[in-house]
Each structure stands twice: as C-alpha cells, then as structure tokens.
N, C-alpha and C positions, 0 to 999 in steps of 0.2 A: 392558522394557515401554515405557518411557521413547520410544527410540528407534522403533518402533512409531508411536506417539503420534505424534511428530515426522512421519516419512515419510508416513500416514494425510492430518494436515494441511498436509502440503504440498503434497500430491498433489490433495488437495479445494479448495486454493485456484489450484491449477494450470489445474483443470476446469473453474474459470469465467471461463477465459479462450475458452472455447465459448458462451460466453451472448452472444458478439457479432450470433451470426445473431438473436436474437430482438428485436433493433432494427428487423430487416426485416418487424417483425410491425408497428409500429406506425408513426404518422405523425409526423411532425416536433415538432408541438406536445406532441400527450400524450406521447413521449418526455421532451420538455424537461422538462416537469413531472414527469414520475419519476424523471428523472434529479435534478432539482435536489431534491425530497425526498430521495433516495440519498446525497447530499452532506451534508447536513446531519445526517443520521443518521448515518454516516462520520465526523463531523466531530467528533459529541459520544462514539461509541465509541472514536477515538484520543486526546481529551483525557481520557478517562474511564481509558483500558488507561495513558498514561501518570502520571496523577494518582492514581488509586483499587491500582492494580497495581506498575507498574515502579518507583515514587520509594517509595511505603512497604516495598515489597523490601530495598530500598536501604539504605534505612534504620534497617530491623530487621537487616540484616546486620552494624550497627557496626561497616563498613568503607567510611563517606564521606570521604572528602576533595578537598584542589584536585583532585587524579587525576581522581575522582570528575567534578567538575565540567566538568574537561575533557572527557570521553568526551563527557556531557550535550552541552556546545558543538558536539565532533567530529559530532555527530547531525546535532543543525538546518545545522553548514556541508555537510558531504556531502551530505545531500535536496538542501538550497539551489542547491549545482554540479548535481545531477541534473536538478532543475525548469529549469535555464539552460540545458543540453544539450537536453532537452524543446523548449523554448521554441524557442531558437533551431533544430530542425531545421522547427517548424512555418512558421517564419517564411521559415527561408531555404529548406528545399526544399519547404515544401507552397504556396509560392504562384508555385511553375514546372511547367509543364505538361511542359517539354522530357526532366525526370531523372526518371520517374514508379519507376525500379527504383530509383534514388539514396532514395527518401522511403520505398520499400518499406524497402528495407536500415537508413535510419538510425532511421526509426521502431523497426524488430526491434532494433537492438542498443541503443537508447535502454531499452525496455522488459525487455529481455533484464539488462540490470545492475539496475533497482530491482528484476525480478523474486528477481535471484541478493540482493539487499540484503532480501528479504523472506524467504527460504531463512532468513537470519543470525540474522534476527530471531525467527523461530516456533521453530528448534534453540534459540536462546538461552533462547529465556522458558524452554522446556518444562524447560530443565537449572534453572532455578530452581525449580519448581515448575508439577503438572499443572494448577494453576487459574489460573497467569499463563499460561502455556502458550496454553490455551484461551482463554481472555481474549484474548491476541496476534492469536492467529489469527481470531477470531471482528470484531476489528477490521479486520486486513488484509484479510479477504475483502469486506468492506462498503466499503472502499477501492476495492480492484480493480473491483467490479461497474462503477462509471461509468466508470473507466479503461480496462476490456479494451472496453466499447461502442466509444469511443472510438478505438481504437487499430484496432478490427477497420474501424472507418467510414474512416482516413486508409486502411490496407492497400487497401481497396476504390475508395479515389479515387487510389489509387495503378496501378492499373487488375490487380491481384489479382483470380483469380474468388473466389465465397463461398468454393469449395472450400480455394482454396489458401490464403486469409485466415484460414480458419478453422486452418487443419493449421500454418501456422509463426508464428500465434499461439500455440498453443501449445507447439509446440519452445520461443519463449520461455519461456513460463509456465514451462515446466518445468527453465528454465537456475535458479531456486530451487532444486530438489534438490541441485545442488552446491553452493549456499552453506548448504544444511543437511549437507551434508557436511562443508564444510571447518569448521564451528561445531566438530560431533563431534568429528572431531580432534584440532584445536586444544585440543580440553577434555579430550580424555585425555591430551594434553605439561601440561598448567595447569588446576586450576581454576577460578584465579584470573582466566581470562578472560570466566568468567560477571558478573560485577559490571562489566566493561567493558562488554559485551554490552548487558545492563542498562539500564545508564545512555547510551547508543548509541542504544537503543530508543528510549527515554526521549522523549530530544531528537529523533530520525526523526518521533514521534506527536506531539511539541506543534509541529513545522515545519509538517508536513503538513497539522494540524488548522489553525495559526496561520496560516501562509505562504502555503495551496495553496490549501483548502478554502474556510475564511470569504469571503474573499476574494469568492468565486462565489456566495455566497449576498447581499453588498452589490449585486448587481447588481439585485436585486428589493426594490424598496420599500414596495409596497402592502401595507395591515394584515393582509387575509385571506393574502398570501407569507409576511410578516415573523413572523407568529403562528405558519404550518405548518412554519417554518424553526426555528422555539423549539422547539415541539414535538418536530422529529425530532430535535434536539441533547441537547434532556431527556432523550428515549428511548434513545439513543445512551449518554448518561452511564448511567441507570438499567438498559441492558444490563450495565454493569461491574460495578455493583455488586451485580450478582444472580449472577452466576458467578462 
C-alpha cells in the first residue's frame, strides 16, 4: 500500500510539471505576484516538513548521531551544487542566443536530477511514515509550481514550441520515478537507509527554504509585500502542522 502511495505522489508531483502553459494565461506583473506569494508559501511548507516532520522523526527514532548530522549536512551541500549547476547554466547559456539547443538540454538535465532527488525524497518520507510521507510531498509540489513555470519559460526562450516544452518537461519530471525506485530498493537490501534519507531530506528543505527561497522574497521591501510574504510562510508552516 505503502508503495502505491509513493508512485500516486510521484506521479502528481510529475504532472505539475504541465502547469508551465498556464503562465501563457497571464501577464508578466500578475504572474510575478503569484509567483512570489508561491515562494513564500513553499518556503514556510519546507521549513515546516523539515522542522515539524523530518527532525522529530529522527528523533523519536533514538537513532541520532554525528551520522545523523552528517546526512542533515550531506542535504544542504548537494541542493547547494544543484542551485550552482542551476545558476551557472542560466548565466552561461541563457545569456547566448547562439546554443539555444545547448540551454534546452542543460536546463532538461539540470531539472531532471533535482527532479530524480525529489523521487528520493517522497519514497523516503513515505518508508517513514504515511503522514510524513504526505507532508513531503505536499511540500515538494508547492516547490516545483514556481520552478516548472520557470523552467517551461527558459525551454521556450530556448526556442522550444509550447508543445515540445511542455512534453520533455515532463520526461523530466518524471526522471523522479526512478529515484523513487532506487529509494525502494535500497530499503529492501537496508532499512537502515530510511534514517539517512531522513535526515537528507531534512537538510535538502532547510537549504531550499534557507538558501533558495528567502532569499527571493528579500527582493520586496514594501509593508503591504513584507506582510503577504509573513503570511504565506505562516500558512506554509500551519500546512505541516495540520497533516
């Protein structure tokens, strides 16, 4: 049943990697503004899945140690090289008009590994439990929403039609299933790799929340931004602790 659950939400966090065409509904500005409320709300459900979910896992499991800590670490460095990889493909191939298949490609495999690190992550929780599980997923997908916009808008300036932007968008999305596979696995040789996993998690949601996310919401200063950026982080926390 377990496994079910798993594949279920992989597959539903796969599918909003289709939500890129409905950017083409809106105009620039009101975009920005729902994206950057999406951000923020993303921001307080991954400090919320890892705070309120992954660490008192962890915890009640009376199996933390250095280990322990290291995994947590292993988290935020790998995001960290992912967000670097990110970065530099925007920098170095989105600002050349000449390699427009080079930005297709490294955007796909760029997006294609956090996807398969997000596979790891929703198998992992769910072997812990069906309401971290949920919890995981319910944060990663509030994640993805501004990222797959994103990622469908470079495909497209990449000179992709909608069609094809939208179809190996998601072949990536869906390179996740195989890291919900290899999680499987892995946890029938051990299942001692679920407490890695874990604390993996752990550190991936306070990077993302800490490293990625915040970060984008300092860009708006004004009281009436600063107040609706509190707001969706509250709401974000107050998601976790309801499931």
């Amino acid at each position: 049943m377990v496994i079910t659950y798993i594949f279920l939400s992989v597959l539903v966090v796969s599918l909003i990697s289709l939500i890129g065409v409905v950017s083409l509904l809106f105009d620039e500005k009101r975009l920005e503004k729902i994206l950057f409320w999406l951000i923020s709300f993303a921001a307080g459900s991954m400090l919320g899945g890892a705070f309120i979910h992954l660490l008192p896992e962890l915890i009640n499991s009376g199996n933390v140690s250095t280990y322990t800590s290291i995994s947590i670490l292993s988290g935020i460095f790998i995001f960290f090289i992912l967000e670097k990889i990110i970065h530099w493909r925007h920098c170095h191939v989105l600002t050349s008009n000449d390699h427009p298949h080079s930005l297709a490609l490294m955007n796909l495999i760029g997006d294609g590994l956090h996807n398969f690190l997000d596979g790891v992550l929703i198998a992992g929780s769910y072997m812990v439990s069906p309401s971290v599980g949920l919890a995981t997923t319910v944060a990663v997908a509030l994640h993805e929403i501004p990222q797959e916009i994103g990622d469908f808008g470079v495909l497209i300036h990449a000179g992709l039609t909608r069609t094809k932007a939208l179809f190996f968008n998601l072949l990536s999305a869906l390179v996740s299933v195989a890291g919900a596979f290899l999680t499987i696995w892995l946890y029938s040789l051990t299942t001692n790799i679920i407490n890695t996993i874990t604390a993996f998690a752990a550190g991936g949601f306070i990077y993302i929340a800490v490293g990625d996310l915040l970060p984008e919401l300092k860009k708006e200063s004004g009281l009436v931004d600063s107040l609706k950026q509190i707001f969706g982080l509250l709401a974000g926390i107050a998601i976790m602790i309801f499931l």
